[in-house]
C-alpha positions in Angstrom: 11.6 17.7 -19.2 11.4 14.4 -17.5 9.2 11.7 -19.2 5.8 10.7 -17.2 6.7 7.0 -16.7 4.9 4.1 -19.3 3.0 3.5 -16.1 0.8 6.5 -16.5 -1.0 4.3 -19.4 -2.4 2.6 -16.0 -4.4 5.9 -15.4 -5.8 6.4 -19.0 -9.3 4.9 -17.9 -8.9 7.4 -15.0 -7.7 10.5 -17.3 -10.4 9.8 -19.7 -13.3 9.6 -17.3 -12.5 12.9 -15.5 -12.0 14.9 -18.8 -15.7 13.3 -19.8 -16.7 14.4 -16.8 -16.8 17.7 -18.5 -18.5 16.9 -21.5 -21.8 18.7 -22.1 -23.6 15.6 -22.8 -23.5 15.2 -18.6 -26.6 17.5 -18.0 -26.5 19.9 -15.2 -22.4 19.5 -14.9 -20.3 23.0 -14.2 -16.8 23.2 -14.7 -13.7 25.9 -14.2 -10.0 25.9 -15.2 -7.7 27.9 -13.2 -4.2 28.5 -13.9 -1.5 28.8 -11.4 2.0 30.2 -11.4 4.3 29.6 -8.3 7.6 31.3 -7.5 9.1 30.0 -4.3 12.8 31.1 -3.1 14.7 30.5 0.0 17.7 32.0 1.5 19.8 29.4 3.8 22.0 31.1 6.3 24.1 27.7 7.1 25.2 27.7 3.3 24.9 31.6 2.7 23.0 30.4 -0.7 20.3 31.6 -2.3 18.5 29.2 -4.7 14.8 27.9 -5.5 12.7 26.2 -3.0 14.0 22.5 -2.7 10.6 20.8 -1.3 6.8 21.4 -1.4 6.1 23.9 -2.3 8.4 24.0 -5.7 8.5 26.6 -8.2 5.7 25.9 -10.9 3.4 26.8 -13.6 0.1 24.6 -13.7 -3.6 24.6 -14.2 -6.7 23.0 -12.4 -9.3 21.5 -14.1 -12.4 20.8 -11.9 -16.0 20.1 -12.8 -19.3 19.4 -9.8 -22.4 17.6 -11.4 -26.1 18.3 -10.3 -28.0 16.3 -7.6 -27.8 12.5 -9.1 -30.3 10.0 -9.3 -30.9 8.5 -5.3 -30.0 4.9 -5.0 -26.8 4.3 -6.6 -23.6 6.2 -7.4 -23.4 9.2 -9.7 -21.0 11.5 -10.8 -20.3 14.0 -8.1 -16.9 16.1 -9.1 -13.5 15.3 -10.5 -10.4 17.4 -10.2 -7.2 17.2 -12.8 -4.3 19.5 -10.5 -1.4 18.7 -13.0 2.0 20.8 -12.3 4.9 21.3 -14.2 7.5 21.6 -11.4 11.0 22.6 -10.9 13.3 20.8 -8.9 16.8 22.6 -8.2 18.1 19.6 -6.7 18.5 17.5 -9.5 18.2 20.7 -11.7 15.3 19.5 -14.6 11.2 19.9 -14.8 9.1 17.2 -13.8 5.1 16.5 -14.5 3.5 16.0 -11.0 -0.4 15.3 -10.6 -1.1 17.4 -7.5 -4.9 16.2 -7.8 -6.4 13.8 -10.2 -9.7 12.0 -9.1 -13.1 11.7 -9.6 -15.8 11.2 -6.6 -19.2 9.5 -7.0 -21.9 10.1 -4.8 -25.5 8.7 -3.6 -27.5 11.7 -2.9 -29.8 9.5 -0.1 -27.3 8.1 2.3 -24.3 10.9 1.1 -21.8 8.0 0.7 -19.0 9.1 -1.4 -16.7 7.0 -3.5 -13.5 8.5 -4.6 -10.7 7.2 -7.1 -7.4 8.8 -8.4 -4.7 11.1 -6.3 -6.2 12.4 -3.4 -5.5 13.8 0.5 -5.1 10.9 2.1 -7.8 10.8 5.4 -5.1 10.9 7.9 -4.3 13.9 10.5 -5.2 17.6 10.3 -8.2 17.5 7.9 -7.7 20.7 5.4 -11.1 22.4 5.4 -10.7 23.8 1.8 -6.9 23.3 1.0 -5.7 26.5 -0.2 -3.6 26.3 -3.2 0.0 27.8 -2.5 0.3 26.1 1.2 3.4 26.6 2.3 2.7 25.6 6.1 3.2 21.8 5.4 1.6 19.3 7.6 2.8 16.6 10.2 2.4 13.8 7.9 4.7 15.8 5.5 7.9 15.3 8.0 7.2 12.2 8.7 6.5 10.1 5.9 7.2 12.6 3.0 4.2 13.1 1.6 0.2 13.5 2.0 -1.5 12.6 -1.2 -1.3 9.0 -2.8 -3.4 6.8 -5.4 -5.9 4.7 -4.4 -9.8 4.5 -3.5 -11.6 6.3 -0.4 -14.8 6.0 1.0 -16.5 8.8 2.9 -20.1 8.6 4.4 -21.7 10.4 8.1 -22.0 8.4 11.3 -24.3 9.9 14.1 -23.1 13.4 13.5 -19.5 12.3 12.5 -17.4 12.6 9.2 -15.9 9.1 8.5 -13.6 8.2 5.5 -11.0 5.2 4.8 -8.9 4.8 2.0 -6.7 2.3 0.5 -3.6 3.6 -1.1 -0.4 2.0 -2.8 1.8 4.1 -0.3 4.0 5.6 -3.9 2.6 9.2 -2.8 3.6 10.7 -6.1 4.6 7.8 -8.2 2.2 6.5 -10.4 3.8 2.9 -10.4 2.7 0.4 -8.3 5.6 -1.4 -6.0 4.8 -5.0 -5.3 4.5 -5.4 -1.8 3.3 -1.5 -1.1 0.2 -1.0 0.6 -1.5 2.0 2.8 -4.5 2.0 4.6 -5.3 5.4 6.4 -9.2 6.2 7.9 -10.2 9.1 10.1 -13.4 9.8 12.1 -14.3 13.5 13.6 -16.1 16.2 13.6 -17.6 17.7 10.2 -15.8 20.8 8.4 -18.1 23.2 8.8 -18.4 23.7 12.9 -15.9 26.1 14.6 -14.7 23.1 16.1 -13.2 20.7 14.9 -11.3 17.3 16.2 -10.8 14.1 15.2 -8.9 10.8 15.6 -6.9 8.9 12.6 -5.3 5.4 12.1 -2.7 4.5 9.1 -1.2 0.9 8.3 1.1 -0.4 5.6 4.3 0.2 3.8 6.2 3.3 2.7 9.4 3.8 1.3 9.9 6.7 3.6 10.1 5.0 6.5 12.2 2.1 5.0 10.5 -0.3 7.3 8.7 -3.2 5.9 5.7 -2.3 7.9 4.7 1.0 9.7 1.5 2.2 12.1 0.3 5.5 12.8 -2.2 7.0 15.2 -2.7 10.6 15.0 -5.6 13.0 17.1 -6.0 16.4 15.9 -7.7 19.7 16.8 -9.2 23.0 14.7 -10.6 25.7 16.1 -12.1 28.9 14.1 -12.6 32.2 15.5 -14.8 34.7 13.7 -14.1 32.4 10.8 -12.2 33.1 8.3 -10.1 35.6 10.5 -8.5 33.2 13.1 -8.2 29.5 13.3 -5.7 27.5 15.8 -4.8 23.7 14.9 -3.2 21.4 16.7 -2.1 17.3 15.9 -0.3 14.6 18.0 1.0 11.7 16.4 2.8 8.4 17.7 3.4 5.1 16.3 6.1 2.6 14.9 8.6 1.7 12.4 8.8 -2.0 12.3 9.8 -2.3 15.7 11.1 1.4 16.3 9.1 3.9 18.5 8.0 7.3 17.0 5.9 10.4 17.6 5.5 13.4 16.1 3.4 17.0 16.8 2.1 20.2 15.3 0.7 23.2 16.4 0.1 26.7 13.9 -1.9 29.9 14.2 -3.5 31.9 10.9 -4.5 35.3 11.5 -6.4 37.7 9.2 -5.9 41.1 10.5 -9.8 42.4 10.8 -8.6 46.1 9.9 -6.5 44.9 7.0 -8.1 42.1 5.5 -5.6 41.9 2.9 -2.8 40.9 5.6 -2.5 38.0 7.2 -0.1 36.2 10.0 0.7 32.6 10.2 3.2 30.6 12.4 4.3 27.0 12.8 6.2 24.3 14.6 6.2 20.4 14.0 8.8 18.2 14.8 9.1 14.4 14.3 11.3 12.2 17.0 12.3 8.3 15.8 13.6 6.4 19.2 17.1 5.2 18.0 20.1 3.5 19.6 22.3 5.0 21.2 20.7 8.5 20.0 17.3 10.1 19.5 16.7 11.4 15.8 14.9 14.0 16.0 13.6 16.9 13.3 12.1 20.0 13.9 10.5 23.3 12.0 9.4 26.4 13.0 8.5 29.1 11.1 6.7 32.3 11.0 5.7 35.2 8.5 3.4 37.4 6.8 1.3 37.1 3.4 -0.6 39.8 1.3 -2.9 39.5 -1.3 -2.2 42.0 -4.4 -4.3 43.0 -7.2 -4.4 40.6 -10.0 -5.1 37.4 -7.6 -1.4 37.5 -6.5 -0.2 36.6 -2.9 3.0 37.7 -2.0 4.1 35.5 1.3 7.6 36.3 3.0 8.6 33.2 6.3 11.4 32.8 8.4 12.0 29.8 9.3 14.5 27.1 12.0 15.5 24.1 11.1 17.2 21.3 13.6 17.8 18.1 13.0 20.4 16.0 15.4 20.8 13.4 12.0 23.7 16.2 11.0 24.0 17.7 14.4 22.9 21.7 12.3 20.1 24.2 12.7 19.7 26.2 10.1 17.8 29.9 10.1 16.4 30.4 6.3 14.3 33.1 5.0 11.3 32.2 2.4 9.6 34.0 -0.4 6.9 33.6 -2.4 4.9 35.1 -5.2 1.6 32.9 -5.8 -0.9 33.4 -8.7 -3.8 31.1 -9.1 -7.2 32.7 -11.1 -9.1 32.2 -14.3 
């Protein structure tokens, strides 16, 4: 198993202050642990191969520690809710287990104005805004293809504005990495519509430095779109995305369908496509997904999920027709 790098003693304060969180001493607080077991395969036509998942999501085995407080004290910041997502994932590539924090923060909260401070590993408020993240996604989203990753350290503020949901963050841009690059920085901040209605849009800015774009400074600007039908059973989402790399050109966009069958609740239908498109000389490189399948829930808090799934890229000049399997637990 790979070591977690001497920089995690950086998040000690962090650890320590979300595992106090759960302390009875904190009057009024609540907390649950859930484990989680994932089992993801995929079949590659291009290579005839069979073999473990190679990205998000891996195969795993994990737990999720979360704890909500009662209604703090109005005028200043109390503990709201920390979450602790650790994973022990692995990763056929380079063939070994690695520790990855999925989640790891704590939020803060004034109960008067509903300003919300959070700090640790978080979604980061750019793009399609997950309404209650499942755990066992497998649909991933726009920001995924594009700059490799979602989550990343840092500190977010969320508050309300006339009727809207607004949050900023600021980020070190290391997504999974816990050490902190000299030089990295992300700032990412959405404004839209709150999670609750049927419809949901918003618009999204993100500034700063990645190392997945290999440009010493990138920009983002992303508008998205939700919309539930007799919610939960059907909900439509949609995002465009353009921007730059340095001084290179590039736009991105999604669009995916989830369907619970109303006479079978226990089946469901979902369908994707994204695709990402970086204006090069003399060629256009351009990625692209699709995919489409079926999931069913099983006794015992199981989900069994089963995609097929396209995937172009003109980097390598291949397309590439894979089928995916999973077999998701996550309960008490």
């Amino acid at each position: 198993m790979r070591r977690i790098p001497s920089a995690t003693t950086q998040l000690i304060p962090l650890i320590l202050l979300i595992l106090s969180s759960y302390s009875p001493a904190v009057a009024g607080g609540r907390s649950l642990i859930y484990r989680e077991v994932n089992l993801a395969g995929i079949y590659s036509h291009r290579s005839a191969s069979l073999d473990f998942h190679p990205m998000a999501p891996h195969s795993a085995a994990g737990f999720e520690l979360l704890w909500k407080n009662s209604a703090g004290t109005p005028g200043r910041l109390n503990p709201d809710a920390a979450d602790l997502h650790l994973q022990f994932v692995y990763d056929p590539v380079d063939d070994r287990v690695e520790t990855r924090f999925q989640d790891a923060w704590v939020r803060f909260t004034e109960p008067t104005s509903g300003l919300q401070v959070r700090l640790g590993h978080f979604n980061l408020p750019f793009g399609l805004n997950p309404v209650a993240e499942p755990r066992g996604e497998v649909l991933q989203p726009l920001a995924a293809l594009d700059l490799g990753f979602k989550k990343d350290w840092g500190l977010a503020l969320q508050g309300q504005w006339h009727g809207f949901a607004c949050e900023t963050a600021a980020t070190f841009g290391t997504a999974d990495e816990l050490r902190r690059r000299r030089g990295r920085y992300l700032w990412s901040g959405r404004i839209g519509i709150p999670t609750y209605r049927d419809v949901q849009y918003g618009i999204s800015l993100l500034y700063g430095t990645t190392s997945a774009t290999g440009q010493p400074t990138s920009w983002r600007l992303a508008t998205d779109l939700v919309y539930m039908y007799h919610e939960p059973f059907t909900t439509i989402k949609g995002e465009v995305a353009f921007g730059a790399d340095g001084h290179t050109p590039v736009q991105g966009l999604l669009a995916g369908l989830t369907q619970i069958l109303p006479a079978y609740p226990l089946w469901g239908i979902e369908t994707q496509f994204r695709a990402w498109r970086r204006e090069l000389q003399p060629e256009d490189l351009i990625r692209a997904e699709s995919a489409i399948g079926l999931w069913r829930s099983l006794p015992g808090l199981l989900i069994l999920r089963l995609h097929w799934r396209r995937h172009f890229s003109t980097e390598s000049l291949h397309r590439d027709d894979q089928l995916f399997a999973q077999l998701y637990y996550y309960g008490y």
